[in-house]
DRENMI-549214 format. One record per residue: residue number from 1; residue in one letter; x, y, z of N, C-alpha, C in turn. Coordinates in steps of 0.1 Angstrom, whole numbers, plus 5000, padded with zeros to 4 digits. Layout:
<pts>
NUM/a/X/Y/Z/X/Y/Z/X/Y/Z
...
</pts>
This chain:
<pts>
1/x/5039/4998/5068/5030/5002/5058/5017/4993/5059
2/x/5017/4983/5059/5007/4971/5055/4997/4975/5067
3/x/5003/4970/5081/4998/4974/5094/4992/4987/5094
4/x/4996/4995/5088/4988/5008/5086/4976/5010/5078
5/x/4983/5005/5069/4968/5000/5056/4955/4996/5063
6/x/4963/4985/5068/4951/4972/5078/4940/4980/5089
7/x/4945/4992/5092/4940/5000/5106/4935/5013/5097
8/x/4934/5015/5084/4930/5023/5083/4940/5042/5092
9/x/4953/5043/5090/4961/5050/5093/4963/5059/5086
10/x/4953/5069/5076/4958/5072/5070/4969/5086/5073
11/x/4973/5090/5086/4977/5102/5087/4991/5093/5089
12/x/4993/5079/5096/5009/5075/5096/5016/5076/5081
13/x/5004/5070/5071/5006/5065/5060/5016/5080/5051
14/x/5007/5093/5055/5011/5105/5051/5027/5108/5054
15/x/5026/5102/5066/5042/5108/5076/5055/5097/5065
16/x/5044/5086/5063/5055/5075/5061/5057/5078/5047
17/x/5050/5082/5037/5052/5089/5022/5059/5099/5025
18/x/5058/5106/5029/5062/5117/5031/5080/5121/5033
19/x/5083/5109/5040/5095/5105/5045/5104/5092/5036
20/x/5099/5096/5022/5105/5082/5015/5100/5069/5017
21/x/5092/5065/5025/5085/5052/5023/5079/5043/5010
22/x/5084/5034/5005/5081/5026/4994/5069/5027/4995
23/x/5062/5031/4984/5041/5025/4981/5043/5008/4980
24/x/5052/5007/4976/5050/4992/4970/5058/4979/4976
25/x/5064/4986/4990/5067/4974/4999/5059/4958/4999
26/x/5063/4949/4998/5058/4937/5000/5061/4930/5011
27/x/5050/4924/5017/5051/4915/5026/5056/4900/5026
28/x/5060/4892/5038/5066/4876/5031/5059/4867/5022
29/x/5048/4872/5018/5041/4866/5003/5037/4874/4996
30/x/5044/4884/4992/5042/4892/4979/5032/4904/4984
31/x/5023/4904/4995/5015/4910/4992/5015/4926/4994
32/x/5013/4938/4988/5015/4954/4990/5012/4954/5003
33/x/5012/4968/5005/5001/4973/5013/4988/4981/5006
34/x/4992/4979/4995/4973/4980/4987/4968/4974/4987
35/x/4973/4959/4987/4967/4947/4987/4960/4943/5004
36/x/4966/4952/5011/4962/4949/5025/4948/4958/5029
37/x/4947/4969/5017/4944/4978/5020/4929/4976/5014
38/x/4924/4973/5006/4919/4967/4995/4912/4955/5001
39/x/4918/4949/5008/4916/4934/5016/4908/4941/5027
40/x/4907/4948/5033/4903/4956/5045/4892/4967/5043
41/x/4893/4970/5027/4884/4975/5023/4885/4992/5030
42/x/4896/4994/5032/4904/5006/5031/4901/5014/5024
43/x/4890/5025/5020/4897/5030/5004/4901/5044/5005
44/x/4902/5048/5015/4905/5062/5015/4924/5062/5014
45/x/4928/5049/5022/4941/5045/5023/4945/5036/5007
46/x/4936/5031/5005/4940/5026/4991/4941/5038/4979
47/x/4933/5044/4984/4935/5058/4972/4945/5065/4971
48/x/4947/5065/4988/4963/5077/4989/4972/5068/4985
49/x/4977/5058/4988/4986/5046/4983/4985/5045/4968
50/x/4974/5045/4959/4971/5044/4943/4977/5055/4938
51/x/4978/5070/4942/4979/5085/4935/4998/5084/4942
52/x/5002/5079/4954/5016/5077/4951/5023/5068/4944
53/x/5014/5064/4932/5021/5051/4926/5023/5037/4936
54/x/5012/5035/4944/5007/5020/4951/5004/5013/4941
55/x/5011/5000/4935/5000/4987/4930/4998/4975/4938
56/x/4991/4966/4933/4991/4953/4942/5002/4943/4933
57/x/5001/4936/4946/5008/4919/4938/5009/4918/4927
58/x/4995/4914/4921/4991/4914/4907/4995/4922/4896
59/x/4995/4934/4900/5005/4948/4891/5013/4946/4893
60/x/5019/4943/4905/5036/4941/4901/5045/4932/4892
61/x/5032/4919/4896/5038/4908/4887/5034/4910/4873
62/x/5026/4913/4870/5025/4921/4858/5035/4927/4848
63/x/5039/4937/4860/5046/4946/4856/5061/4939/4854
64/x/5063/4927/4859/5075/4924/4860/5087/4925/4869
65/x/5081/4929/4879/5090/4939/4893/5089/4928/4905
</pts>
């Protein structure tokens, strides 16, 4: 997910939602793949990742999760 984020993927990103893939996978420091996405300045992939229920780090920790 993240690596897809990073490259701008949004048609893997489709296959990988599509197929049960977490929005909200984290990487070894917390960080989403919205957070990667966002960082990369992604937004067409950050959008698609936001409308399947994608948050970042920050929202998670927030949120308590």
């Amino acid at each position: 997910m993240h690596h897809a984020a990073a490259n701008n993927h949004t048609y893997i990103f489709k296959l990988l939602l599509a197929n049960g893939a977490g929005a909200n996978v984290t990487d070894d420091k917390g960080d989403t793949a919205l957070d990667w996405a966002k960082s990369w300045n992604r937004t067409e992939v950050a959008d698609l990742l936001s409308e399947h229920g994608g948050k970042t780090k920050k929202e998670l920790e927030t949120a308590g999760k």
